[in-house]
Biotite code that builds the C-alpha atoms (Angstrom):
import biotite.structure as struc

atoms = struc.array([
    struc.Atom([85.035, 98.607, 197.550], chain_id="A", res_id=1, res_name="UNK", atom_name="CA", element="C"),
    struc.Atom([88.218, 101.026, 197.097], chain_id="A", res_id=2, res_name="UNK", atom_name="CA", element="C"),
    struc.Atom([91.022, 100.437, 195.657], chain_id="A", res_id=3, res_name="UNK", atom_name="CA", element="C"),
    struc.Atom([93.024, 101.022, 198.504], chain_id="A", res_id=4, res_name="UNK", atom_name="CA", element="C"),
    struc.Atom([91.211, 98.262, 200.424], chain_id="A", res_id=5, res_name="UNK", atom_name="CA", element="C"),
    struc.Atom([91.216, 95.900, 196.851], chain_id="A", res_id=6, res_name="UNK", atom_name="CA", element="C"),
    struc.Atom([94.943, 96.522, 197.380], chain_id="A", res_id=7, res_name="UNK", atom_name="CA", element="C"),
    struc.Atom([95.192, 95.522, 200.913], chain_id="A", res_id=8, res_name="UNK", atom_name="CA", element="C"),
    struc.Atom([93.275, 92.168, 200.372], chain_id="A", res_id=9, res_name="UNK", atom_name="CA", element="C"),
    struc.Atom([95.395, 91.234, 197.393], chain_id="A", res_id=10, res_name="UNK", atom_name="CA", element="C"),
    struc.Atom([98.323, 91.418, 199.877], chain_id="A", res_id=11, res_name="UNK", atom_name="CA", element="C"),
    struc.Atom([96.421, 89.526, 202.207], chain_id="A", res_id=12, res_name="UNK", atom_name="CA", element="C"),
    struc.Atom([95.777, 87.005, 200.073], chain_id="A", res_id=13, res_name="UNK", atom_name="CA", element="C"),
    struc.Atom([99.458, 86.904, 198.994], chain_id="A", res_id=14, res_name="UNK", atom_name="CA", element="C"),
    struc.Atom([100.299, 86.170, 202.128], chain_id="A", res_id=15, res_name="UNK", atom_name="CA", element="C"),
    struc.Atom([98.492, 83.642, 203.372], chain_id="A", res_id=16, res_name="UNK", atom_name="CA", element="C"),
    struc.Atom([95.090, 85.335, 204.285], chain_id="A", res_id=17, res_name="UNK", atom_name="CA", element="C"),
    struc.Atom([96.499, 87.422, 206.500], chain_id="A", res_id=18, res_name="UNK", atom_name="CA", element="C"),
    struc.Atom([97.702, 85.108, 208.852], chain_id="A", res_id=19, res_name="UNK", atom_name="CA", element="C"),
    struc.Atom([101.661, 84.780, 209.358], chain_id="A", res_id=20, res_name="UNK", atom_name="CA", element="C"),
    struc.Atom([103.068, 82.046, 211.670], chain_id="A", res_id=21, res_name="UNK", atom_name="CA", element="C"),
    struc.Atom([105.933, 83.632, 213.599], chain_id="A", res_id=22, res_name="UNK", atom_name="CA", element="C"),
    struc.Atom([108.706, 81.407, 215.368], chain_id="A", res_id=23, res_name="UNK", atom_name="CA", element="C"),
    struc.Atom([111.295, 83.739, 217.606], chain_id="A", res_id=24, res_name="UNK", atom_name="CA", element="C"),
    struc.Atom([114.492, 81.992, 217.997], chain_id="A", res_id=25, res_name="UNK", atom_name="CA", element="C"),
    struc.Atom([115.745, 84.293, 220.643], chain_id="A", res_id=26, res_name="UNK", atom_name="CA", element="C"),
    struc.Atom([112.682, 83.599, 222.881], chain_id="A", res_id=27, res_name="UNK", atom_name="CA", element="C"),
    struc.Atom([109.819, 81.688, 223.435], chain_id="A", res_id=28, res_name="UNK", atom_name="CA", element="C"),
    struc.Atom([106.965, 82.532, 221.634], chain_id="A", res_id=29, res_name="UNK", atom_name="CA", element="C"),
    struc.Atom([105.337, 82.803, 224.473], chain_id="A", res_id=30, res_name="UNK", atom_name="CA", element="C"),
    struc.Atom([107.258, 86.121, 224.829], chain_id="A", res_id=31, res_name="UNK", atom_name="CA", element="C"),
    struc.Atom([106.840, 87.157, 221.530], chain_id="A", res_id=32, res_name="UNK", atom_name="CA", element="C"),
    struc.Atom([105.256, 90.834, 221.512], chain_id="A", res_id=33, res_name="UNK", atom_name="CA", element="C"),
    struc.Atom([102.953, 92.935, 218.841], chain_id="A", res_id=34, res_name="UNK", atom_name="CA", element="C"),
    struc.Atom([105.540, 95.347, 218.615], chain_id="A", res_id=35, res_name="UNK", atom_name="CA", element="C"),
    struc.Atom([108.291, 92.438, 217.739], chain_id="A", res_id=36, res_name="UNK", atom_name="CA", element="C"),
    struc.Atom([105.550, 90.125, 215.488], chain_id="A", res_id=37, res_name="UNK", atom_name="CA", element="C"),
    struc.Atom([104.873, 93.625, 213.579], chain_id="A", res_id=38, res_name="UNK", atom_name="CA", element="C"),
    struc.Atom([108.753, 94.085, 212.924], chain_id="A", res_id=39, res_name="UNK", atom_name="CA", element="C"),
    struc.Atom([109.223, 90.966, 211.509], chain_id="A", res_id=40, res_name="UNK", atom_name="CA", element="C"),
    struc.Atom([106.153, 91.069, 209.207], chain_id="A", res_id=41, res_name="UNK", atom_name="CA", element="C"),
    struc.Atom([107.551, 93.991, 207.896], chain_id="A", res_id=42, res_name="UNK", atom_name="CA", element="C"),
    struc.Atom([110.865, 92.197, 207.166], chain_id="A", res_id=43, res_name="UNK", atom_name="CA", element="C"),
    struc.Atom([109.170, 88.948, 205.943], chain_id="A", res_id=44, res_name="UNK", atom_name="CA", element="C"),
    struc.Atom([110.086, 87.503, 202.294], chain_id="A", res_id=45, res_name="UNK", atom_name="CA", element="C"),
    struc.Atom([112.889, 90.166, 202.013], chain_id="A", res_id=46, res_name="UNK", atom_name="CA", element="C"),
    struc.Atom([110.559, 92.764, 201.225], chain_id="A", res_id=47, res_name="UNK", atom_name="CA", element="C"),
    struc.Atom([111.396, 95.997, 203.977], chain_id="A", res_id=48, res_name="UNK", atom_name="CA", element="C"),
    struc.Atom([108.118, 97.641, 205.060], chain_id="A", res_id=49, res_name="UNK", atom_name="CA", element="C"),
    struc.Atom([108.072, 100.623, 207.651], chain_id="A", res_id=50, res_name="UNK", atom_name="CA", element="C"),
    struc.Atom([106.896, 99.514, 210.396], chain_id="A", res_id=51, res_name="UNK", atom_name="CA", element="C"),
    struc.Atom([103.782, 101.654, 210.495], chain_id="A", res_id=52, res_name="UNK", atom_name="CA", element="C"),
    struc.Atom([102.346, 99.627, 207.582], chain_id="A", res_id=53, res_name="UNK", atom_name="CA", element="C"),
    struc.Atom([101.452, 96.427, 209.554], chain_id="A", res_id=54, res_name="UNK", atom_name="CA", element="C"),
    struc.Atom([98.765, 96.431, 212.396], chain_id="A", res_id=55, res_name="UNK", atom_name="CA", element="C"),
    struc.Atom([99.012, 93.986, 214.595], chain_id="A", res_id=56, res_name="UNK", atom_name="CA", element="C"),
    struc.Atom([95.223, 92.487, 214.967], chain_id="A", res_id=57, res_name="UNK", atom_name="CA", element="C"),
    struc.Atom([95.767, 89.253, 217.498], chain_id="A", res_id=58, res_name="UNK", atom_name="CA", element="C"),
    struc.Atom([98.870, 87.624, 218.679], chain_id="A", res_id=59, res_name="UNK", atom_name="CA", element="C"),
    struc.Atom([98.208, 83.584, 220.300], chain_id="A", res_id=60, res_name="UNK", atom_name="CA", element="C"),
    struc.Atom([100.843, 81.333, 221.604], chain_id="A", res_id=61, res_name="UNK", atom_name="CA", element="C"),
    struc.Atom([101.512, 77.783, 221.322], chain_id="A", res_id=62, res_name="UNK", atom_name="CA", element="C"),
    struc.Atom([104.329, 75.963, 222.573], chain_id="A", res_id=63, res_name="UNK", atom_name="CA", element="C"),
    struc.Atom([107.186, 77.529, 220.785], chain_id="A", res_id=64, res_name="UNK", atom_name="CA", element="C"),
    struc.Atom([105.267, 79.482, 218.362], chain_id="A", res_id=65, res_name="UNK", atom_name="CA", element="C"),
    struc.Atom([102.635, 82.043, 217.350], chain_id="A", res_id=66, res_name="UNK", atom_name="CA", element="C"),
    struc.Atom([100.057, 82.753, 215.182], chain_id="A", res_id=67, res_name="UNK", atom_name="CA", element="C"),
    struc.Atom([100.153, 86.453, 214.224], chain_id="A", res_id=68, res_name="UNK", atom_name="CA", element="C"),
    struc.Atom([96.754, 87.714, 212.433], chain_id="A", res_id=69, res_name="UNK", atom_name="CA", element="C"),
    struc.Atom([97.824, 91.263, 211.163], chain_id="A", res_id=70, res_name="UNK", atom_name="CA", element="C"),
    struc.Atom([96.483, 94.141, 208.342], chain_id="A", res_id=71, res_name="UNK", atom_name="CA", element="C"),
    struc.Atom([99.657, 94.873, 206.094], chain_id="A", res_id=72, res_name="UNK", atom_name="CA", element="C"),
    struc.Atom([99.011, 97.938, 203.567], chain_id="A", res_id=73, res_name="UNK", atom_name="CA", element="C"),
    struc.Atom([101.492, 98.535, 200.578], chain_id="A", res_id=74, res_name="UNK", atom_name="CA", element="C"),
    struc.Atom([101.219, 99.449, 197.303], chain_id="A", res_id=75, res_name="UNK", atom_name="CA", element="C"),
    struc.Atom([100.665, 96.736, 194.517], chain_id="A", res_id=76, res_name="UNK", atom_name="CA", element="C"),
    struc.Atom([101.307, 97.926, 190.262], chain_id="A", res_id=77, res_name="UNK", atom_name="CA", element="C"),
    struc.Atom([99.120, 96.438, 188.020], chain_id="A", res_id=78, res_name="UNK", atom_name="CA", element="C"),
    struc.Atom([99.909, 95.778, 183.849], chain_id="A", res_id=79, res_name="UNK", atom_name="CA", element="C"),
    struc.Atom([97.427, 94.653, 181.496], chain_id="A", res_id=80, res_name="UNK", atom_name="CA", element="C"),
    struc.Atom([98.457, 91.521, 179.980], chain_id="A", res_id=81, res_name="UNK", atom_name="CA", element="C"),
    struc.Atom([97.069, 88.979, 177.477], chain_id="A", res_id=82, res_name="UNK", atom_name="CA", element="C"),
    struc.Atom([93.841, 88.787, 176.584], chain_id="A", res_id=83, res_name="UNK", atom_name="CA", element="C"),
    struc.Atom([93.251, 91.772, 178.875], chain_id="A", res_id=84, res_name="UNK", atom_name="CA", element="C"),
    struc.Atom([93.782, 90.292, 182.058], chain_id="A", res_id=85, res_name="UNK", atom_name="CA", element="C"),
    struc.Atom([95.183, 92.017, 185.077], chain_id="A", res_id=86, res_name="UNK", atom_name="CA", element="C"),
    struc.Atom([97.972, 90.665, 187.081], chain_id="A", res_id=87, res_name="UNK", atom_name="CA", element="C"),
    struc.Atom([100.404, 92.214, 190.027], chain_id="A", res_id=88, res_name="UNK", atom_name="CA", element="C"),
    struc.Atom([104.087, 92.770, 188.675], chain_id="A", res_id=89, res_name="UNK", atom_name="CA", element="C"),
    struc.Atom([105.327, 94.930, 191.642], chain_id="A", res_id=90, res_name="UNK", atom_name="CA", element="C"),
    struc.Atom([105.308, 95.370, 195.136], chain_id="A", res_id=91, res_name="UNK", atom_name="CA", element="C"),
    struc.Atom([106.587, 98.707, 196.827], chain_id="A", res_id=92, res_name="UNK", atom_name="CA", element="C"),
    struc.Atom([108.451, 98.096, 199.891], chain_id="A", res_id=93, res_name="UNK", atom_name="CA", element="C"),
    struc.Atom([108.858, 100.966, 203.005], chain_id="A", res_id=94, res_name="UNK", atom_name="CA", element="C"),
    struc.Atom([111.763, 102.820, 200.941], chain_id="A", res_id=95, res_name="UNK", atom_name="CA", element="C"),
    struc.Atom([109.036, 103.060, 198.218], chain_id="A", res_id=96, res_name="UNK", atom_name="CA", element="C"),
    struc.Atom([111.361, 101.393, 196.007], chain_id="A", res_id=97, res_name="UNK", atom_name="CA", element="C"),
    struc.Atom([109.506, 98.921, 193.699], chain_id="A", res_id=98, res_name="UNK", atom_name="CA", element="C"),
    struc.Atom([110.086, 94.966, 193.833], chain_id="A", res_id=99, res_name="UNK", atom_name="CA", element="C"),
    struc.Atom([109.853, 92.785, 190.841], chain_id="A", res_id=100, res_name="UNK", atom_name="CA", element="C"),
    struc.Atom([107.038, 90.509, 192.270], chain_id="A", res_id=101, res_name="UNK", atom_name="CA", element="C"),
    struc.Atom([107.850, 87.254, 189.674], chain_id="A", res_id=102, res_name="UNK", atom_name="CA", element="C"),
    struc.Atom([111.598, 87.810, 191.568], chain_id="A", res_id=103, res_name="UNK", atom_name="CA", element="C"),
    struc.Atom([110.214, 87.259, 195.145], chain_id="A", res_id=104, res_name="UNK", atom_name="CA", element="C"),
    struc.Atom([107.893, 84.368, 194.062], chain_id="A", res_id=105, res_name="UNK", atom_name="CA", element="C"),
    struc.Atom([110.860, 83.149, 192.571], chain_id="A", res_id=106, res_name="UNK", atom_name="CA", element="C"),
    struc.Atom([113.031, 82.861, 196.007], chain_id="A", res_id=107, res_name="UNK", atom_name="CA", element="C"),
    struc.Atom([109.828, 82.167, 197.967], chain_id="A", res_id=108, res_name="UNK", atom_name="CA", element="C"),
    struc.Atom([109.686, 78.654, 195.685], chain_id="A", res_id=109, res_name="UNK", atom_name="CA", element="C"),
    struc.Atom([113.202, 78.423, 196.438], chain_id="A", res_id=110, res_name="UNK", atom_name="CA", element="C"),
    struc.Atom([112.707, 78.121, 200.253], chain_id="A", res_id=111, res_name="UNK", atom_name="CA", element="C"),
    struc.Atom([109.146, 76.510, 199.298], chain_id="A", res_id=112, res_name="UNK", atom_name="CA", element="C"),
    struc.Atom([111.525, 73.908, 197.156], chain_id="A", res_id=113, res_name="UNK", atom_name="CA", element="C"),
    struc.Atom([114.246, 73.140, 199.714], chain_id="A", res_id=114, res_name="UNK", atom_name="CA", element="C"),
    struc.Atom([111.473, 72.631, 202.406], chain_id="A", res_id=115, res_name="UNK", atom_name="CA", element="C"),
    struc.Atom([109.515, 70.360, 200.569], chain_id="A", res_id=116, res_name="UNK", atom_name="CA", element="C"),
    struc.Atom([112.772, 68.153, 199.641], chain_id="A", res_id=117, res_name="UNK", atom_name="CA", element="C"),
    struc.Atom([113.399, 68.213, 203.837], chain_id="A", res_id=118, res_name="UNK", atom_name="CA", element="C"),
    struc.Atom([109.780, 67.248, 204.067], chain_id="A", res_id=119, res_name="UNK", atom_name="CA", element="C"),
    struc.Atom([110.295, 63.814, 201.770], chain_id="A", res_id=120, res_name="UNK", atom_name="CA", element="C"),
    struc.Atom([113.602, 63.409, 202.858], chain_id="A", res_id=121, res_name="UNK", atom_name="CA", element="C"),
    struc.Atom([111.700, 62.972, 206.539], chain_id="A", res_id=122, res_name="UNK", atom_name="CA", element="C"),
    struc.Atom([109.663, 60.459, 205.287], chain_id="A", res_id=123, res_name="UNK", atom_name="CA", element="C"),
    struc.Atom([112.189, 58.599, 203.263], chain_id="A", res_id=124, res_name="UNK", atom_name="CA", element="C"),
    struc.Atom([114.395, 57.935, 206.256], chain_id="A", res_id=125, res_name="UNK", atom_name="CA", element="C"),
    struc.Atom([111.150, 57.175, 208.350], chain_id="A", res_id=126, res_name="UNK", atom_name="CA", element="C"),
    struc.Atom([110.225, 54.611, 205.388], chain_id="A", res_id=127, res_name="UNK", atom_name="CA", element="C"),
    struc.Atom([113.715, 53.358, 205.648], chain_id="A", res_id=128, res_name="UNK", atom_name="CA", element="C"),
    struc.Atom([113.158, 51.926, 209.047], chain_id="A", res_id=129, res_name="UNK", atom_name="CA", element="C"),
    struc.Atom([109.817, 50.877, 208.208], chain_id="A", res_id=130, res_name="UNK", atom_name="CA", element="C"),
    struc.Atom([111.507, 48.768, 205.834], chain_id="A", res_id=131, res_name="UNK", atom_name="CA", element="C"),
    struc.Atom([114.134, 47.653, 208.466], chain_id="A", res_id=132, res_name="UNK", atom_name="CA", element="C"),
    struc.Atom([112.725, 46.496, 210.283], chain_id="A", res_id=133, res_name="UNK", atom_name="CA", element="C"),
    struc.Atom([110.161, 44.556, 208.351], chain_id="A", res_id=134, res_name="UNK", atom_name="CA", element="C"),
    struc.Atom([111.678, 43.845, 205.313], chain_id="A", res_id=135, res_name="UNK", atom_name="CA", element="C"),
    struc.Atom([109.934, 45.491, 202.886], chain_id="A", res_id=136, res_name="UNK", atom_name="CA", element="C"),
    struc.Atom([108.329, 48.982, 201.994], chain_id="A", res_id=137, res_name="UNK", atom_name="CA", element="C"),
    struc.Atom([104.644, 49.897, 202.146], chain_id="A", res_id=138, res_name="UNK", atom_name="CA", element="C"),
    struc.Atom([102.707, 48.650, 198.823], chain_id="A", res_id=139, res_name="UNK", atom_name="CA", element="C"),
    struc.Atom([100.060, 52.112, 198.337], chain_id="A", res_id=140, res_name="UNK", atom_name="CA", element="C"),
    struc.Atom([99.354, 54.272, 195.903], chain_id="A", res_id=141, res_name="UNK", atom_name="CA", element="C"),
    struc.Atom([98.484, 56.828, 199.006], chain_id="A", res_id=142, res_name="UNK", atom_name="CA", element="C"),
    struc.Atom([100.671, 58.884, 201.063], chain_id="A", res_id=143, res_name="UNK", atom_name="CA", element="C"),
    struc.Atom([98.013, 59.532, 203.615], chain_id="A", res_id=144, res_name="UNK", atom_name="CA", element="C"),
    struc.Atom([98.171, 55.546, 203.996], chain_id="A", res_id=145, res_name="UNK", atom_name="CA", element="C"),
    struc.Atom([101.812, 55.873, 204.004], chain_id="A", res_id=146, res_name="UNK", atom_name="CA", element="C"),
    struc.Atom([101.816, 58.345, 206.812], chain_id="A", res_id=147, res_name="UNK", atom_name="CA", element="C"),
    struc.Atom([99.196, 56.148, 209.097], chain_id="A", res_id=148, res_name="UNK", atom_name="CA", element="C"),
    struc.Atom([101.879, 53.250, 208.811], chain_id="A", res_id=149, res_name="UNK", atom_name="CA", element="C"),
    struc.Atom([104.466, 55.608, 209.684], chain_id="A", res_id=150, res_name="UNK", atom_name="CA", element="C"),
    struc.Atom([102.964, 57.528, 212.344], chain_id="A", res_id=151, res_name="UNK", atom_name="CA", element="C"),
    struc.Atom([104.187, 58.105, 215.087], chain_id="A", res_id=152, res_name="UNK", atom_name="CA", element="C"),
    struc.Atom([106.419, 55.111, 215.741], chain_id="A", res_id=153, res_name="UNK", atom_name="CA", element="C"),
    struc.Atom([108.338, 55.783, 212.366], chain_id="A", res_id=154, res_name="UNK", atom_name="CA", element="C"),
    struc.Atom([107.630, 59.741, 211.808], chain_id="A", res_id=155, res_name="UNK", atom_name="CA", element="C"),
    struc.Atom([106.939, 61.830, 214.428], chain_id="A", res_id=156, res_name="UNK", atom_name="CA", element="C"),
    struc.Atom([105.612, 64.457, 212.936], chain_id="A", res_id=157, res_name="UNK", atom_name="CA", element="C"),
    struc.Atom([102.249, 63.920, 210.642], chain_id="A", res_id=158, res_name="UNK", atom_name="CA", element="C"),
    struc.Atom([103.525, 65.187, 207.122], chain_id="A", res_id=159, res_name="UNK", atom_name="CA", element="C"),
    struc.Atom([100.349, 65.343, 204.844], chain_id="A", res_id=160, res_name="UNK", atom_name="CA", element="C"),
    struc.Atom([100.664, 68.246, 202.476], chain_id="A", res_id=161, res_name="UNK", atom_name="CA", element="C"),
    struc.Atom([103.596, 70.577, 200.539], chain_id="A", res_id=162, res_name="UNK", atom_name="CA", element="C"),
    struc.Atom([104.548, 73.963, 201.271], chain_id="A", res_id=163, res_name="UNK", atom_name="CA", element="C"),
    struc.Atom([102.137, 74.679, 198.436], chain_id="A", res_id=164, res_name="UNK", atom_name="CA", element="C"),
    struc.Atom([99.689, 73.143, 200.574], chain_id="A", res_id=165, res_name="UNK", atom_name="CA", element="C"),
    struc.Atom([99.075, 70.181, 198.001], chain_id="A", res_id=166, res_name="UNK", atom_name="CA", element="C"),
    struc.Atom([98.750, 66.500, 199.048], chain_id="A", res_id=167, res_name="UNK", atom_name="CA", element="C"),
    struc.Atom([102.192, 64.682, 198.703], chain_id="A", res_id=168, res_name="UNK", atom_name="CA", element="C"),
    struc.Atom([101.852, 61.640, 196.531], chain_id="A", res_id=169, res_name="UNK", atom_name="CA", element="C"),
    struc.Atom([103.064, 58.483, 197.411], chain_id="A", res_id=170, res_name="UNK", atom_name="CA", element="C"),
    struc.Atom([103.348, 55.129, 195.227], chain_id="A", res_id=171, res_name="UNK", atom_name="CA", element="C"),
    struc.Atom([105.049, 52.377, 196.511], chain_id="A", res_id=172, res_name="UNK", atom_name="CA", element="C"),
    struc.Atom([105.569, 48.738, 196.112], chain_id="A", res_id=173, res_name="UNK", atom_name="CA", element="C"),
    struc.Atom([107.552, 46.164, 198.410], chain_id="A", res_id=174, res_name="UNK", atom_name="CA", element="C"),
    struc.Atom([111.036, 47.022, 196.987], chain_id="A", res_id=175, res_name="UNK", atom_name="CA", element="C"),
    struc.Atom([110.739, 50.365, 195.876], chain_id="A", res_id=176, res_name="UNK", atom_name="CA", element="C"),
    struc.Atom([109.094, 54.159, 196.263], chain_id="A", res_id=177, res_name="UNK", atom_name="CA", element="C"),
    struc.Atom([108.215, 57.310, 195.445], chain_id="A", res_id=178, res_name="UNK", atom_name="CA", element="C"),
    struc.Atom([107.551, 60.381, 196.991], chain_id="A", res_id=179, res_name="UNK", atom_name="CA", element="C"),
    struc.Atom([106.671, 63.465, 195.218], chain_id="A", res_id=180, res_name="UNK", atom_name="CA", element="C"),
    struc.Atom([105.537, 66.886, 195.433], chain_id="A", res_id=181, res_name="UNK", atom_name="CA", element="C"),
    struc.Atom([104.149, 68.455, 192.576], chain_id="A", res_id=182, res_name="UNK", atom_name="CA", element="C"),
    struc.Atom([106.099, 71.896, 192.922], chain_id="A", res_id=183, res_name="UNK", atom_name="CA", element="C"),
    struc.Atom([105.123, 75.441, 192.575], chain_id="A", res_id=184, res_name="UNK", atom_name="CA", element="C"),
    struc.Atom([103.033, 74.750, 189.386], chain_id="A", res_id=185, res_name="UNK", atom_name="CA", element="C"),
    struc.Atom([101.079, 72.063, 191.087], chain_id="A", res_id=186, res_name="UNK", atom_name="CA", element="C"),
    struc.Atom([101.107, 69.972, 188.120], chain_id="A", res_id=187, res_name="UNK", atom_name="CA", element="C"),
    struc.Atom([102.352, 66.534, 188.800], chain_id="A", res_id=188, res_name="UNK", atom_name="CA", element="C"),
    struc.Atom([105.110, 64.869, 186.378], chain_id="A", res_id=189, res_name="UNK", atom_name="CA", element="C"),
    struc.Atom([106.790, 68.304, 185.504], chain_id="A", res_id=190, res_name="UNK", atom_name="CA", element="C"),
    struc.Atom([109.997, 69.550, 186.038], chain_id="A", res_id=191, res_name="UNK", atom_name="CA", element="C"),
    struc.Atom([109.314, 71.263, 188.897], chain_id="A", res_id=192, res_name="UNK", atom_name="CA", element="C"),
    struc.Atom([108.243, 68.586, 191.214], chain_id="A", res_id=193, res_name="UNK", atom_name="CA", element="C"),
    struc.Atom([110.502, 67.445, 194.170], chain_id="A", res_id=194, res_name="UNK", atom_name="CA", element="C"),
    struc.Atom([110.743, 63.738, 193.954], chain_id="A", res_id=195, res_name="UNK", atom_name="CA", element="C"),
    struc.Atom([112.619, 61.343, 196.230], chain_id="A", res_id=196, res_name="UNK", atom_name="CA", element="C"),
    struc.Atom([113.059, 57.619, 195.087], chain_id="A", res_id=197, res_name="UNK", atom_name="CA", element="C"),
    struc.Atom([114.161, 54.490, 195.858], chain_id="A", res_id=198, res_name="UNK", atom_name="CA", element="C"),
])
């Protein structure tokens, strides 16, 4: 294997295997083109990529959005840490400037964060009525048996895992709750997780 194509599968893997999920607000995504998916890959998590450096593979429709499969090629540097370990410190984007890669993990847990507060928030509220209307709150130690009870009468939408693609956790007993994600670490009871209460 080269290191060019070790390179391109660390990206790849970076970046969710490769596949990107791509919602056009302007247009359906029905409409939504190779040439347009490819330009906003190349914009994706702030990092600026020419063009050039993302092939479009496949580009499927849904409702109102995509699934863009796609090859993106950059340029990764490497420093040998402790115990002499290798780990990825910088990215370089299309001006072939270099980007701090803890930085943009940093932001993309940001988003991750504020997305996974929206998430619990949704189920609070949904919980809420549950309660409502009668009387009490779910008694489980199981957020998947949570989301049975509150689906679809309750909650819409079927909300099983965090943007870290971990299984929220949900205790509750008649008068009270918790939700919780356990944040970018994936550690639960740390100061990273994104808890809702009640």
């Amino acid at each position: 294997m080269t290191k060019r194509t070790m390179l391109i599968i660390s990206l790849v893997a970076l970046v969710a295997a490769g596949t990107f999920v791509v919602a056009s607000s302007t247009r359906a995504a029905g409409d939504l083109t190779a040439k347009e998916a490819r330009r906003l890959i190349a914009r994706m998590a702030g990092i600026e990529l020419p063009s050039d450096a993302v092939r479009v593979k496949e580009v499927s429709s849904s409702g109102d959005s995509a699934i863009v499969v796609a090859q993106v090629e950059t340029a990764f540097r490497l420093v040998k840490g402790d115990k002499d370990k290798w780990r990825i410190t910088e990215i370089r984007t299309g001006d072939r400037r270099w980007e701090d890669l803890d930085t943009l993990m940093r932001a993309l847990n940001v988003e991750k964060t504020a997305r996974a507060r929206a998430e619990l928030e949704s189920i609070a509220t949904a919980l809420e009525s549950f309660r409502r209307e009668r009387g009490f709150y779910l008694e489980s130690k199981s957020e998947a048996t949570l989301i049975d009870h509150l689906n679809p009468r309750y909650l819409a939408r079927v909300i099983r895992v965090d943007p870290w693609h971990k299984a929220y956790e949900y205790e509750g007993s008649r008068g009270s709750f918790v939700l919780r994600s356990a944040g970018p670490d994936g550690k639960p009871n740390t100061s990273d997780d994104v808890t809702v209460t009640h």
